[in-house]
C-alpha positions in Angstrom: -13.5 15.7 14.8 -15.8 13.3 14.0 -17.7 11.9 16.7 -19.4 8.2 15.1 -19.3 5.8 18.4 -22.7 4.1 19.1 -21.4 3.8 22.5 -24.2 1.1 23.8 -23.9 -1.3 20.7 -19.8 -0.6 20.5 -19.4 -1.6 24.1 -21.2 -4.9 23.8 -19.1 -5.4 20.9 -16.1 -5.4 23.0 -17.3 -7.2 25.8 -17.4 -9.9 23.3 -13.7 -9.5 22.4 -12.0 -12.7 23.2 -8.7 -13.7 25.1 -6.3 -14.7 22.1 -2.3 -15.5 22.0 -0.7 -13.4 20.0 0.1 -15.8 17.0 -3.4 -16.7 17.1 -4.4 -13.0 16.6 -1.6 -12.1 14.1 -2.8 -15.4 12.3 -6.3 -14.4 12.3 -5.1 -10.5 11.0 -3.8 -13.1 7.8 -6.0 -15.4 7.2 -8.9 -12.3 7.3 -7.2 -10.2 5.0 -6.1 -13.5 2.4 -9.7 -14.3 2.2 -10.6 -10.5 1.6 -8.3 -10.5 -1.2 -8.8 -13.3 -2.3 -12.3 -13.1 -2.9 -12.3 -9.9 -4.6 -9.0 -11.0 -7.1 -9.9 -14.7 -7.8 -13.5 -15.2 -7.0 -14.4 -11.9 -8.6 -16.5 -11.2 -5.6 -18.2 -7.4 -4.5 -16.1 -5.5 -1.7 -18.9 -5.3 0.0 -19.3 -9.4 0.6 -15.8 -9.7 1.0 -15.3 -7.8 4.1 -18.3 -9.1 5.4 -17.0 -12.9 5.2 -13.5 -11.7 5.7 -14.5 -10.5 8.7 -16.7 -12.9 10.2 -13.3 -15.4 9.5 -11.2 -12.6 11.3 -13.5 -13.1 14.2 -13.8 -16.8 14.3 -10.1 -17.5 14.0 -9.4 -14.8 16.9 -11.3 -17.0 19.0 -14.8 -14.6 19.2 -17.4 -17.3 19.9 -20.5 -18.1 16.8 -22.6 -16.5 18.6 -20.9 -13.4 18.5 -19.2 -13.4 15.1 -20.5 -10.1 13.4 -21.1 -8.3 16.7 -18.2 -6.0 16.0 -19.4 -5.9 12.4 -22.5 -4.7 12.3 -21.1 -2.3 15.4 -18.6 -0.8 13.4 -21.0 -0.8 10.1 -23.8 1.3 11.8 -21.3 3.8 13.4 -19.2 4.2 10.2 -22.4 4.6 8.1 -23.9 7.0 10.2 -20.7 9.3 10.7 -19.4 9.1 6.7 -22.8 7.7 4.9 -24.7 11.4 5.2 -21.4 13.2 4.0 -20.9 11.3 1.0 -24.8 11.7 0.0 -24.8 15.3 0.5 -21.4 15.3 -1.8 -23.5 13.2 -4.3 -26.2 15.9 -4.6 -23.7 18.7 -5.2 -21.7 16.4 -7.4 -24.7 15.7 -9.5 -26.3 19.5 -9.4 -22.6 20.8 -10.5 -22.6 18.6 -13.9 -26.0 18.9 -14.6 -26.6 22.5 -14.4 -23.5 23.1 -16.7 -21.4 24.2 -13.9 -18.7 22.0 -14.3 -18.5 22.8 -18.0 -18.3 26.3 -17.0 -15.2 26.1 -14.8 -13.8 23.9 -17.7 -14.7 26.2 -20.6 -13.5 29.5 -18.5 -10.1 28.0 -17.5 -9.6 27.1 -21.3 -10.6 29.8 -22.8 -8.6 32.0 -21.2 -5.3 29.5 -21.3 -2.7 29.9 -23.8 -2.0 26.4 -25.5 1.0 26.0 -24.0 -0.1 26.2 -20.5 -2.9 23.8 -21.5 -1.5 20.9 -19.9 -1.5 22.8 -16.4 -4.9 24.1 -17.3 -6.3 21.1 -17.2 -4.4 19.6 -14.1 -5.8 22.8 -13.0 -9.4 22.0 -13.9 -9.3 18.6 -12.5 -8.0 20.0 -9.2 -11.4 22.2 -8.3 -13.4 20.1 -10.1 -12.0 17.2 -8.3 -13.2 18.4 -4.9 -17.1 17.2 -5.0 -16.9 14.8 -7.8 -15.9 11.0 -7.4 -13.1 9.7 -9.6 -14.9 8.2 -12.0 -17.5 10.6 -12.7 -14.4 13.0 -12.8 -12.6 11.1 -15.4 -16.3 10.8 -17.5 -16.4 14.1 -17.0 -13.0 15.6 -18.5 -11.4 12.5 -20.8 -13.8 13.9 -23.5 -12.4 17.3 -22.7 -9.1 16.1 -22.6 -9.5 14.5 -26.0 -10.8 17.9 -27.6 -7.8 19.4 -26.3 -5.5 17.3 -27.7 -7.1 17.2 -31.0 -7.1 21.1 -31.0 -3.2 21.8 -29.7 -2.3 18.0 -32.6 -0.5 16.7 -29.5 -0.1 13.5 -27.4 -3.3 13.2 -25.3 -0.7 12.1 -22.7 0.2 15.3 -22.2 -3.1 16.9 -21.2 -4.5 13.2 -19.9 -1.8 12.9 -17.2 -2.3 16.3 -15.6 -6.3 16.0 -15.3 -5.9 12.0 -14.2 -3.2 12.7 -11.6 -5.5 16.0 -10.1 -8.3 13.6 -10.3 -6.5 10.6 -8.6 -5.2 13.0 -5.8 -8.3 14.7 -4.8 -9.7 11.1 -4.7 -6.7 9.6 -2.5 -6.5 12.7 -0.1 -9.1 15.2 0.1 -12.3 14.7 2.0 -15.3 14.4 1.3 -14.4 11.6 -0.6 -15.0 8.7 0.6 -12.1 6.8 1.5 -9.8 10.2 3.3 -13.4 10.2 5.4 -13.7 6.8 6.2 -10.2 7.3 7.0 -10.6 10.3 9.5 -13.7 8.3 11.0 -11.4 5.1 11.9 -8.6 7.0 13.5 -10.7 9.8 15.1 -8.6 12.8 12.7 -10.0 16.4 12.6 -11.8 16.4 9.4 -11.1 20.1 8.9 -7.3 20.0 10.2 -7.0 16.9 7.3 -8.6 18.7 4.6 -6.3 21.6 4.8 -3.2 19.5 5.5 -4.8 17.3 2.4 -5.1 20.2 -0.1 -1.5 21.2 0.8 0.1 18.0 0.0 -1.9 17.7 -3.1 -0.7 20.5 -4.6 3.4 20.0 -5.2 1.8 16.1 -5.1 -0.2 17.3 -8.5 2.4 19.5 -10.2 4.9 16.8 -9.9 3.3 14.2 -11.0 0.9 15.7 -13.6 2.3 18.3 -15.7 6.2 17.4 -15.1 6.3 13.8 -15.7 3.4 14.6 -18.6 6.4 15.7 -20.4 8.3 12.7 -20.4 5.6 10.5 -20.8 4.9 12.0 -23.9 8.3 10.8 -25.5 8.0 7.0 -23.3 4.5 6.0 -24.9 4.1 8.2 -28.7 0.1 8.4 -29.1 -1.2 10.1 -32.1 -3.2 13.1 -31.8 -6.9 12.0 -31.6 -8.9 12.2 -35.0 -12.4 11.9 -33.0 -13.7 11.9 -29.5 -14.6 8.6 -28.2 -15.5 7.4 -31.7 -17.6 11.1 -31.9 -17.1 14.4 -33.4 -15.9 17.0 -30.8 -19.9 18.4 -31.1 -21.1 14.9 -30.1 -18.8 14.5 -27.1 -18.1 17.1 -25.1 -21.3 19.7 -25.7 -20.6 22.3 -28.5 -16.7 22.4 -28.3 -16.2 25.9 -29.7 -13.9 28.4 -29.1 -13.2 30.8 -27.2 -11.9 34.4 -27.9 -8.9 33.6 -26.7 -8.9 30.8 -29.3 -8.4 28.1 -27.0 -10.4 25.1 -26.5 -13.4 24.4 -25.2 -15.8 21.5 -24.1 -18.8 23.3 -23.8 -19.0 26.4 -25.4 -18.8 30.2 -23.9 -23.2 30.1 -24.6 -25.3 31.2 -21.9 -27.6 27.7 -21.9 -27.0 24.5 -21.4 -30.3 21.3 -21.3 -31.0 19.5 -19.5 -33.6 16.3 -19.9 -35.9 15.3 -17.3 -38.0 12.1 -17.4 -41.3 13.6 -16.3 -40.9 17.1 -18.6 -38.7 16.7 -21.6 -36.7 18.4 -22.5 -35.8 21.8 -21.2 -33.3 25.2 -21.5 -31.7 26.6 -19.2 -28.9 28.9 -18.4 -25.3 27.9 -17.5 -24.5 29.1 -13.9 -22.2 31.5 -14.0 -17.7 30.7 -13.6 -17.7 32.5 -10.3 -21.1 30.7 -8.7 -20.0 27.4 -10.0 -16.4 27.9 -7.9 -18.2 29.3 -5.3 -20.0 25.9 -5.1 -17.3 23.5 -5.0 -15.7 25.7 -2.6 -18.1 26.8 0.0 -17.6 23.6 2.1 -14.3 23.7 2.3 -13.8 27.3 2.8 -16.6 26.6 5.9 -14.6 23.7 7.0 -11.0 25.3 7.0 -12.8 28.8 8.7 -13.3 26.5 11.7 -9.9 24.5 11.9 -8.3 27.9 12.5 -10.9 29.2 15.1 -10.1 25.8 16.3 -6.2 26.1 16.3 -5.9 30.0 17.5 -8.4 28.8 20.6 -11.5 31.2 19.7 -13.5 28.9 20.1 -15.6 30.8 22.7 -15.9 34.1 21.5 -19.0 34.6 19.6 -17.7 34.5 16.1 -15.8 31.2 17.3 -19.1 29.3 17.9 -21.0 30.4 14.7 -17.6 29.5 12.6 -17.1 25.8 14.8 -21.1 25.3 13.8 -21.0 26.4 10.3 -17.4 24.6 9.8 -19.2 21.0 11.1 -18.8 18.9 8.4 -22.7 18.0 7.9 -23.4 21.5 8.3 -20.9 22.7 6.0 -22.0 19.9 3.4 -25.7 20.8 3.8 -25.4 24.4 3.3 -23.6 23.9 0.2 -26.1 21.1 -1.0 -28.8 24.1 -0.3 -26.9 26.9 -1.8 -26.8 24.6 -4.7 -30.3 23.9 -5.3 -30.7 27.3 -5.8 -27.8 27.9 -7.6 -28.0 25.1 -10.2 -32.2 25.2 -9.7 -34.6 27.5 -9.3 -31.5 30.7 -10.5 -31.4 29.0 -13.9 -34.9 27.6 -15.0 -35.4 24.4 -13.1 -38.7 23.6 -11.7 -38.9 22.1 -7.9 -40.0 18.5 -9.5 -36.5 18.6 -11.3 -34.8 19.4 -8.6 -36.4 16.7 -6.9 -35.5 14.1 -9.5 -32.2 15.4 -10.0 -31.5 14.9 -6.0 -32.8 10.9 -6.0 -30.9 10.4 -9.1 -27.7 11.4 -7.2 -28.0 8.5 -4.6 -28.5 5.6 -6.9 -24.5 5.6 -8.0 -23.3 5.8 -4.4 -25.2 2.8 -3.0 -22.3 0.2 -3.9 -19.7 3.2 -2.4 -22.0 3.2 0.8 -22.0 -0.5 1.5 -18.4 -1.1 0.8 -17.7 2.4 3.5 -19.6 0.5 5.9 -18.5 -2.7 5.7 -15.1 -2.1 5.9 -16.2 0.2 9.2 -17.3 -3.7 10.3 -14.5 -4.6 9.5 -11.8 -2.4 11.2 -13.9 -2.6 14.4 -13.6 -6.3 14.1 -9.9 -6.2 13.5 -10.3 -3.1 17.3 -12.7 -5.6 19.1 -10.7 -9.0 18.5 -7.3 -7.5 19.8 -5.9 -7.9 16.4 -5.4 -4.4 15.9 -3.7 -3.8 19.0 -1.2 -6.7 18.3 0.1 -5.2 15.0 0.2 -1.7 16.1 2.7 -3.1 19.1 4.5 -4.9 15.8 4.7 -2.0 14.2 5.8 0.4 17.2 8.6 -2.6 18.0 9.9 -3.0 14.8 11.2 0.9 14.5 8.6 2.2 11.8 6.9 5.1 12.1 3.1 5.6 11.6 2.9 7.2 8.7 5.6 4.9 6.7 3.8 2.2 8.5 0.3 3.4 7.3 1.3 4.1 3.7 3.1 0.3 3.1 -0.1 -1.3 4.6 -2.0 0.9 2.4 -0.1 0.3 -0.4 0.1 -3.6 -0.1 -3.6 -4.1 -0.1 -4.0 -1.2 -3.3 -1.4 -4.1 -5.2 -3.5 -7.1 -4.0 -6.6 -5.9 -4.2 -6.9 -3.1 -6.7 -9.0 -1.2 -4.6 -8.2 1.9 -3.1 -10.6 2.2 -0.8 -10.3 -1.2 0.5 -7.0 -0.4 1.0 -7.9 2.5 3.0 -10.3 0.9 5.0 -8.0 -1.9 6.0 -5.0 0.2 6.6 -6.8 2.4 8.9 -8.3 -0.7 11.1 -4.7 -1.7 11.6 -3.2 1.8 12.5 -6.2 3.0 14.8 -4.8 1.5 17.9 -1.4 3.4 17.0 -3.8 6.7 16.0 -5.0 7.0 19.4 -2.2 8.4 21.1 -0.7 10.8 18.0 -1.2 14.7 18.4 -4.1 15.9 15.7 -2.0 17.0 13.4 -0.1 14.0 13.4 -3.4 11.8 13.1 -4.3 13.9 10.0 -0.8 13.3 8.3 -1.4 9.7 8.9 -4.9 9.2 7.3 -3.0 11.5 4.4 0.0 8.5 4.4 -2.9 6.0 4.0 -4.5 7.6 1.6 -0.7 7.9 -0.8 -1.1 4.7 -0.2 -3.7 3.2 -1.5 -3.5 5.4 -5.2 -0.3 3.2 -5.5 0.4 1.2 -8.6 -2.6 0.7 -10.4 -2.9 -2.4 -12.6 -4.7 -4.6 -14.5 -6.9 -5.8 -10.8 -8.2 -1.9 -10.5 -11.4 -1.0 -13.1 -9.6 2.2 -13.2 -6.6 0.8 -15.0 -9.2 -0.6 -17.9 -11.2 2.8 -17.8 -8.3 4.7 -18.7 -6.6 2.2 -21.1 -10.1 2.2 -23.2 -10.7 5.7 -23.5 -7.1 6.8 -24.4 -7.0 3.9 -26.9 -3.8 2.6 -25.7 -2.1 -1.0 -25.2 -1.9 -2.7 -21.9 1.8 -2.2 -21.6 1.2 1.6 -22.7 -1.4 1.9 -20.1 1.6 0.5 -17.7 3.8 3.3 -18.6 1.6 5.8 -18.2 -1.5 5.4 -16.2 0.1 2.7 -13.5 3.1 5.1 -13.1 1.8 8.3 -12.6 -0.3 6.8 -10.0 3.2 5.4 -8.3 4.7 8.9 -8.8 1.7 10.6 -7.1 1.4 7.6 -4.2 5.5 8.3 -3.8 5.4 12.0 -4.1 2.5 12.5 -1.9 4.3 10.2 0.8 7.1 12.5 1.2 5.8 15.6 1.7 3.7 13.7 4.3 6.7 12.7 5.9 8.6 16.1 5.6 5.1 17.9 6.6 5.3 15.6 10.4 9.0 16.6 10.6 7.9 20.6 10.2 4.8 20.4 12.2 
């Protein structure tokens, strides 16, 4: 579990909670969250400011004094950015050593080649699944629409039928598997076991994927007719997506079945190198979370003490599981295939520049939720919630999914979702507390529209209309969000 109280700076925080009525706190709750979203939908400002003035008005309007206004914030920003911040680095580096090495384009070329083309549509759901697990969604979706549109060009289909599988493994892995970063901000706010969530997470993503990738793929297909792409983003199939040949199984490929790949660096040119091998690359993306799941069970069958127990429980820590992967990969995606230390070097500072904006808007919606803790708030709406009849998880997952409509912003929609349910997270059993951050995080995938850049992303590079990308895009993500939901709910009936 992850352990991110700075207990000296928190407990000041609280001593400067105020006394508040109730309808002063569930107005403040309101009136915080309005400006949030409001800022972000009409004034077209950052996440990152947002919460910061949405809080300070939380805090002001709950009665905390001026003095005190961002005492909970910059509390809840320094303990969230020190338990998630160092995760979702070291899942930058391995991100960025997986694509760059060719390693990615290896899972994707091995899957292919050895798919028939009518399992293609799978294959790719498939692809986006594993691939999914270290990369974030939009370097995911870079990453495989170019693939996607290969596919389709090679099988003269719909790329609706090969796009909706990889988007909705994508958009799963981003709503409910750690370490991304809004399942960890998640986990961090309502004190979940990372591992116990992971596992839970990868379960419900599975049916969560099938059912909303590949199945409703189908129908989609006859809902919103696209022609089979001609070229690749306005390129050849060479120009987008590396070499694009064959395999021998005939199927299609992004990248080739060669054994190089190059790689440009600013300070030595241009350089060859060999691929990484299919099983090194998997080994890669799955070494954390085998090292994390290893320690969940020592955890649940109660070995902890025996002397396997304790090197598992270290080795399974989160940071620990993350670094040895990030260090496995250096070599693996490094020094194994032709990269000098000073590339490697580059290549790991070039990871953290795309994160920054991520990092800012994790940690000010930590200030946030320990605002909404500090000032009572939370407490008040948790009692709402527990009076009016609704369990967590449903509870979790409307909040969620509210915000994801207002603000088009899943992770703002995590973040706030889980500052309101941690009062109510504190007395659930851990597997409960897991299924809940899972709830929150169907949640916030929900509905996609024209407010969420991902909405635009997809509608540009599949070429279609707004009120095709409605059809498609917008509801496979409110299939998934549904889909993933229920299982949650049947999964805290069954465990």
């Amino acid at each position: 579990m992850l352990d991110t109280a700075i207990s000296t700076t928190v407990s000041a925080a609280a001593d400067a909670a105020p006394t508040a009525s109730t309808p002063q706190l569930v107005l403040a709750a309101l009136i915080g969250i309005v400006v949030i979203v409001g800022l972000i939908v009409w004034l077209k400002m950052h996440p990152f400011l947002a919460l910061v003035l949405g809080s300070g008005v939380l805090a002001i309007v709950a009665g905390v004094g001026l003095t005190d206004t961002f005492t909970s914030f910059t509390a809840g920003l320094g303990s969230t950015v020190a338990g998630v911040g160092v995760l979702i680095a070291l899942g930058a580096i391995i991100g960025k050593l997986l694509i760059d090495s060719g390693g990615a384009d290896r899972i994707v070329d091995t899957i292919l080649d050895r798919t028939p083309v009518r399992r293609l549509p799978w294959a790719m759901a498939l692809i986006a699944f594993v691939v999914g697990i270290p990369l974030f969604f939009e370097v995911g979706v870079v990453l495989l629409i170019p693939v996607v549109m290969i596919v389709a060009r090679r099988m003269r289909a719909n790329p609706v039928l090969v796009g909706i599988p990889a988007l909705a493994g994508l958009s799963a892995l981003h709503g409910l598997v750690p370490p991304h970063p809004g399942p960890l901000l998640a986990i961090d706010a309502l004190g979940a076991n990372l591992g116990l969530t992971l596992g839970l997470g990868l379960l419900v993503a599975v049916p969560t994927v099938i059912i909303a990738g590949p199945l409703l793929a189908i129908p989609l297909t006859r809902w919103v007719r696209l022609d089979p792409p001609t070229t690749v983003l306005g390129m050849s199939d060479g120009a987008a997506g590396g070499t694009a040949t064959s395999g021998t199984g005939g199927s299609p490929s992004s990248g080739g079945a060669g054994t190089t790949a190059t790689a440009t660096d600013a300070t030595t040119g241009t350089t060859t190198l060999r691929k990484p091998s299919f099983g090194i690359s998997v080994l890669v993306v799955l070494l954390p979370v085998i090292l994390m799941l290893a320690r969940s069970v020592v955890e649940i069958a109660g070995a902890t003490g025996t002397g396997y127990g304790t090197v598992l429980e270290f080795l399974g820590e989160p940071l620990v599981a993350l670094l040895i992967t990030s260090l496995f990969a250096l070599v693996a995606f490094g020094t194994a295939v032709g990269r000098t230390r000073q590339q490697l070097g580059d290549l790991v500072g070039s990871s953290f520049a795309p994160i920054a904006g991520i990092l800012l808007i994790v940690g000010a919606g930590g200030g946030f939720k320990q605002t909404l803790v500090d000032s009572g708030v939370g407490d008040v709406i948790a009692s709402g919630i527990a009076d009016a009849g609704i369990t967590p998880l449903l509870a979790g997952w409307l909040v969620a999914a509210l915000i994801r409509i207002a603000t088009g912003s899943a992770t703002v929609a995590t973040i706030t979702a889980a500052g309101i349910m941690a009062p109510l997270a504190a007395g659930l059993e851990p597997t409960q507390a897991a299924l809940l951050v899972l709830a929150i995080g169907a949640g916030s995938v929900f509905l996609s529209h024209v407010n969420d850049a991902g909405f635009w992303l997809v509608k540009e590079y599949f070429g279609m209309t707004v009120g095709q990308t409605f059809k498609t895009w917008s509801l496979m993500e409110s299939v998934l969000s549904v889909v993933a939901l229920l299982v949650v709910l049947l999964l805290g009936i069954v465990v």
